[in-house]
N, C-alpha and C positions, 0 to 999 in steps of 0.2 A: 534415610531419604536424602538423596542427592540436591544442597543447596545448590540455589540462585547467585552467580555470579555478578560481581559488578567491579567498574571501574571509575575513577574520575575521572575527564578529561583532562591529562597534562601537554597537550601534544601542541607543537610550535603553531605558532598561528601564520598563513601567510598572505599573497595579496586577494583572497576571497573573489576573486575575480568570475565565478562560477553562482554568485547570490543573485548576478543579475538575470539569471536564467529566467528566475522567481519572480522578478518585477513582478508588481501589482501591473500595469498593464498588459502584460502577457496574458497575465491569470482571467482577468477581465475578458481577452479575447476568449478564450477558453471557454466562458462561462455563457457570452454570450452564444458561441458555437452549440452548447451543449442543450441553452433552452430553447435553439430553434427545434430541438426534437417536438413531435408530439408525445412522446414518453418520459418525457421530463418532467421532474419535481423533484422540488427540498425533502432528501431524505429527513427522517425522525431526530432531534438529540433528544435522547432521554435524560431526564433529570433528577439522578436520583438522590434527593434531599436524605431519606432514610438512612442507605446507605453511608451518604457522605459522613451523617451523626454520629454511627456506629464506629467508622476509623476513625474518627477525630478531622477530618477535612472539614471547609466551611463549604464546599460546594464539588461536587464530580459530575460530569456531563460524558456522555457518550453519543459520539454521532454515529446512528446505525443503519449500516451499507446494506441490510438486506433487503432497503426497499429499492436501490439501483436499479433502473429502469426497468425493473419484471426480473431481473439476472441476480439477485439474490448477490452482489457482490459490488466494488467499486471500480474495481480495473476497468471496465468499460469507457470509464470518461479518459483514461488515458491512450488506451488505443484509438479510440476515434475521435477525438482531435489530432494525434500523430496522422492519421489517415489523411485528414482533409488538410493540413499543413501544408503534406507531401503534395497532393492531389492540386493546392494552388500553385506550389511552386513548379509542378510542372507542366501548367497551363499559363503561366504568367502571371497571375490572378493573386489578390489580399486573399485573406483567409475570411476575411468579414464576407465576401460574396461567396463562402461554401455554408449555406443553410440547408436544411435538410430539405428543404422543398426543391431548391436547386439540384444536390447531389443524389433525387431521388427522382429526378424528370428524364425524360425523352431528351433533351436537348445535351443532358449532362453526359449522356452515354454516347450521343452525335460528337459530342466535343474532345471528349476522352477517350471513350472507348472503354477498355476494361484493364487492370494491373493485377497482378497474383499476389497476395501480401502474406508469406508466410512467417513464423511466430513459431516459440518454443513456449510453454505454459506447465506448471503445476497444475493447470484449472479455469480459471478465474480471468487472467489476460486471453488465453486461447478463446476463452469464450465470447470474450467481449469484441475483440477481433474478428471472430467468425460472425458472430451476430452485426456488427455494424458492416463487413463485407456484403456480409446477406442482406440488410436495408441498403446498401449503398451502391447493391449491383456486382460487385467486384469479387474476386476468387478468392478463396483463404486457404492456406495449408497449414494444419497444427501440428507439431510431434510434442511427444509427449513423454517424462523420464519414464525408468522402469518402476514398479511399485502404484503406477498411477490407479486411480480406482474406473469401475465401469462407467460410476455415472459420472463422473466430468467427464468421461470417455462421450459418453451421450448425449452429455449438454451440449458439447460442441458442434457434433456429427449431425444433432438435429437443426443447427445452424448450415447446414449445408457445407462445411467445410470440411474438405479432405483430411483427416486426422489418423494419426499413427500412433501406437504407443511403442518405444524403441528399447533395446537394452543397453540405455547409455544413462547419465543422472544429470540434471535440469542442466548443470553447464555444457556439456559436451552435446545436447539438443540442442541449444541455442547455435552453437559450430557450425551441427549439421543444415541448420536452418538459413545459416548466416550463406553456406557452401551451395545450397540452393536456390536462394534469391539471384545471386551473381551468376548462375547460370543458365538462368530463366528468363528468357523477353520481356520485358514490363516487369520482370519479379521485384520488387522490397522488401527486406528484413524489417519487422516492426517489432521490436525489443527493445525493455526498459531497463537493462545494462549496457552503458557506455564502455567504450573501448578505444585505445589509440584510432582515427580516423572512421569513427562512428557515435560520433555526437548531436549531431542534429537531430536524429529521430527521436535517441530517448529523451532530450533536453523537451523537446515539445510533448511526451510522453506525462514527465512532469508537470509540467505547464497544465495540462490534461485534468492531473490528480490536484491540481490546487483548487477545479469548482470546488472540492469537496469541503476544502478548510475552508475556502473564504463564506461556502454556505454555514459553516461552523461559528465564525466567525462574525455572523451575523446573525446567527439564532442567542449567539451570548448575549450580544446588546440587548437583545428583544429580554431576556429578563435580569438587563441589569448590569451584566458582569461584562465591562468594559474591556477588557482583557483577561486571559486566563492565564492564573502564575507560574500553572505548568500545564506541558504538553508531553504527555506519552503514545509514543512512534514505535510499530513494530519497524523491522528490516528482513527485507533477504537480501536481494543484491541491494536496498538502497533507494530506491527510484522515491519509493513513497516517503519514506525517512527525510528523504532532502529534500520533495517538493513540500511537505508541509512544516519542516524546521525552516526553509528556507523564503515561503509565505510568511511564516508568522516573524521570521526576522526581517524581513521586508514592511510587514503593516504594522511593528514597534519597534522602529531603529532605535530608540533610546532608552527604551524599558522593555527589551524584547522577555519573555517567559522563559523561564527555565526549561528547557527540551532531555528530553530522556527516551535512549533508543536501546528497543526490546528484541533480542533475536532468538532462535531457538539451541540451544546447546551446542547439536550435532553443525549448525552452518553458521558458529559467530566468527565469521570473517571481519566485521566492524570494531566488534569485540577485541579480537585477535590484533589487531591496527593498533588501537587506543594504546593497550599493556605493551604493546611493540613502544611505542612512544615517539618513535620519531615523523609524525606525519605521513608516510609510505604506508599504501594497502594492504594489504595480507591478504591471500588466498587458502581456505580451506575444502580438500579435495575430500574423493569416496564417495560411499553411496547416501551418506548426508539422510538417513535416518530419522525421520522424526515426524510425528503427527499431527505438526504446523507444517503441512505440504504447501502452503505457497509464502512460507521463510524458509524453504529450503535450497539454497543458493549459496554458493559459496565462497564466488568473483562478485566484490565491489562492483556497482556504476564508480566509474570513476569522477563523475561530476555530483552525483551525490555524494562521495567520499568528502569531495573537495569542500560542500558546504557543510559535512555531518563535525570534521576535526575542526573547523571554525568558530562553531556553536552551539553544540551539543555539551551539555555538563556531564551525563553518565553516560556509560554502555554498558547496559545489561543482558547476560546470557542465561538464558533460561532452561529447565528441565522442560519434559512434556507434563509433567505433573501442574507446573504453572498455570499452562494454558486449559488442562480441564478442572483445576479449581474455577477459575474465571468463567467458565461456560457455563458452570452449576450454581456460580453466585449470581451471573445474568438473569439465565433463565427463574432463578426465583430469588429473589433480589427481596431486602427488608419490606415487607407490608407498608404499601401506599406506593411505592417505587414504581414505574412501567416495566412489567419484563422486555429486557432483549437477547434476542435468538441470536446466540455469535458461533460462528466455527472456530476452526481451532487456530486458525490463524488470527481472529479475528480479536481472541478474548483474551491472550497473554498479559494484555496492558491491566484488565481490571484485576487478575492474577497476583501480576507483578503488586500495583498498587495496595492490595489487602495485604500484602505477603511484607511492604514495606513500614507498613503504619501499625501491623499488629505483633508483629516478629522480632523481637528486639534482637536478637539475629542480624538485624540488616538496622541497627538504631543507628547506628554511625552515618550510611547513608541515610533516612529519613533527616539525621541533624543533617549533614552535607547539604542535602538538596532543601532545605528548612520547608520540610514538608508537615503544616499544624493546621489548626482549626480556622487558619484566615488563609488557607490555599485554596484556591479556587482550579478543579483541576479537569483537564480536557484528554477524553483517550478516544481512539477509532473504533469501532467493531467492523473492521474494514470487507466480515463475509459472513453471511446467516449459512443456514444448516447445507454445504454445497455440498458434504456427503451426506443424508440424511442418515446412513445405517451406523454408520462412526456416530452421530451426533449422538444417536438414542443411548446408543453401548456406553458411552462418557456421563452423557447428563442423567439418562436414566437407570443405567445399572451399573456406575460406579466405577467405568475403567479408569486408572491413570489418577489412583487416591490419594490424598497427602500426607496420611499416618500408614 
């Protein structure tokens, strides 16, 4: 069976100038954007006490995205706050006066009129784009890599959004998509990888995914746990890795947690960065392979780069076997536990996590990261079941085993 890779972070540190993306005021803004929806609420953190006993942890919490506004995922909060960002600055307007009662009136379509926002997607961002275009009046275009499945194909489509599936792989759709915004009237690129002279979208794309932590971040207090000593972060390109290592080094400048970022074998571009050493990106190309379809990216955001070599202790690259361990210890999780329903992008981390505390195989990292019975530890399930047929194949009849 093909180990789990890992690395320490050795890589120079420099002037972090990218953490302020993360400010807690930004995030703030964001939050408050997100609960003027009427579909808004604090996703679940499950608690799983059980579990935590079984590894030897003193606490593991999972915040679970599949209750994301009805969209079974998280990426929603980041495209639309990118949306209304956009939408103030080119109306002249704070972002505080894009409520959804505003950007869902008659006056808001007198005032604006309409923009085309198209997007490249695994799944999950396309959808969430398309769905907040379709509450917000506006157009969306999806494309989509090869390999993609039907039904993201149709979660989108029932969003009312032009979607394509291409035969190109997640990076080379973002090009194409980036190649049609600029030549569209009102068109915008709304993508969560940055690139020389395309920052601003994803930065606030970020900004977007930190309701998600600071809602995390506040269901801990509620029983107790002040801070949590670690944080495990999937990655593809990055966007989500660095808005919530870059939140929680934000809300504990002086004790910030130990952060630990999980990517899929076939597209550890982060990975690949770290064991590179000297701070510089690394890109990994191909058809990028793997049954974690929305870590499958394989160009850094460059501004999550910039906060993950800052503050990140490990990078870990993972098999697909990881991620459906983790989806069959969710779904039936130690007696008393809540089950949570995670996809396959979503469950690498509780994967990772068993695979690190039980495996002495990876003892050296557990001691590295001093991961024992007084860690108290925080992971995402960043997407419930978005393929359903995949999900059953894995949880229930055993694909992708670890003996």
């Amino acid at each position: 069976m093909e180990k789990i890779k890992w690395i320490l972070n050795q890589m120079p540190k420099n002037e972090d100038k990218n953490l302020a993306v993360m400010a807690l005021d930004n995030v703030n803004q964001a939050r408050k954007f997100h609960r003027s929806f009427p579909q808004y609420s604090v996703t679940p953190l499950a608690k799983l006490d059980g579990m935590a006993g079984q590894l030897g942890l003193g606490g593991l919490f999972v915040k679970d995205e599949s209750y994301r506004f009805g969209l079974n995922a998280f990426k929603v909060l980041g495209g639309s706050f990118a949306m209304a960002k956009y939408i103030a600055k080119e109306m002249g307007k704070d972002v505080s006066e894009m409520t959804y009662d505003y950007l869902t009136s008659k006056k808001f379509r007198d005032d604006f009129g309409q923009a085309t926002f198209f997007t490249a997607t695994d799944g999950n961002h396309g959808r969430g784009v398309a769905w907040a275009a379709n509450k917000l009046g506006q157009k969306a275009v999806v494309h989509m890599p090869k390999g993609s499945t039907q039904t993201r194909f149709d979660n989108i489509a029932k969003e009312g959004a032009s979607v394509t599936i291409e035969e190109l792989n997640y990076d080379d759709c973002v090009r194409l998509a980036a190649k049609e915004a600029a030549e569209t009237p009102h068109g915008v690129i709304v993508q969560d990888t940055a690139w020389d002279g395309y920052e601003e979208i994803p930065s606030w794309i970020m900004q977007g995914y930190g309701s998600m932590a600071g809602e995390a971040a506040e269901q801990l207090r509620e029983v107790e746990v002040n801070r949590p000593t670690h944080v495990f972060v999937q990655a593809g390109v990055g966007s989500l890795a660095g808005g919530v290592v870059g939140y929680f080094a934000n809300l504990y400048p002086n004790n910030p947690p130990k952060f630990i970022v999980m990517e899929a074998g076939a597209a550890d571009c982060l990975y690949k960065g770290a064991e590179a050493g000297d701070g510089e990106p690394r890109i990994v190309g191909g058809d990028l392979q793997t049954i974690m379809a929305g870590l499958a990216c394989g160009e850094p955001n460059t501004i999550g780069w910039d906060i993950l070599r800052n503050h990140v202790s490990a990078f870990i690259s993972c098999p697909d076997w990881v991620s459906a361990k983790g989806m069959r210890m969710l779904a039936a999780p130690v007696k008393g536990d809540p089950s949570v329903t995670s996809g396959e992008s979503g469950a690498v981390g509780m994967g990772v996590i068993s695979s690190i505390m039980t495996d002495d195989a990876y003892k050296e990292l557990r001691e590295a990261l001093e991961l024992d019975n007084s860690s108290q530890v925080l992971m995402f399930s960043t997407e419930g079941d978005t393929d359903p047929d995949k999900y059953k194949k894995i949880v229930w009849g055993g694909e992708y085993p670890t003996v």
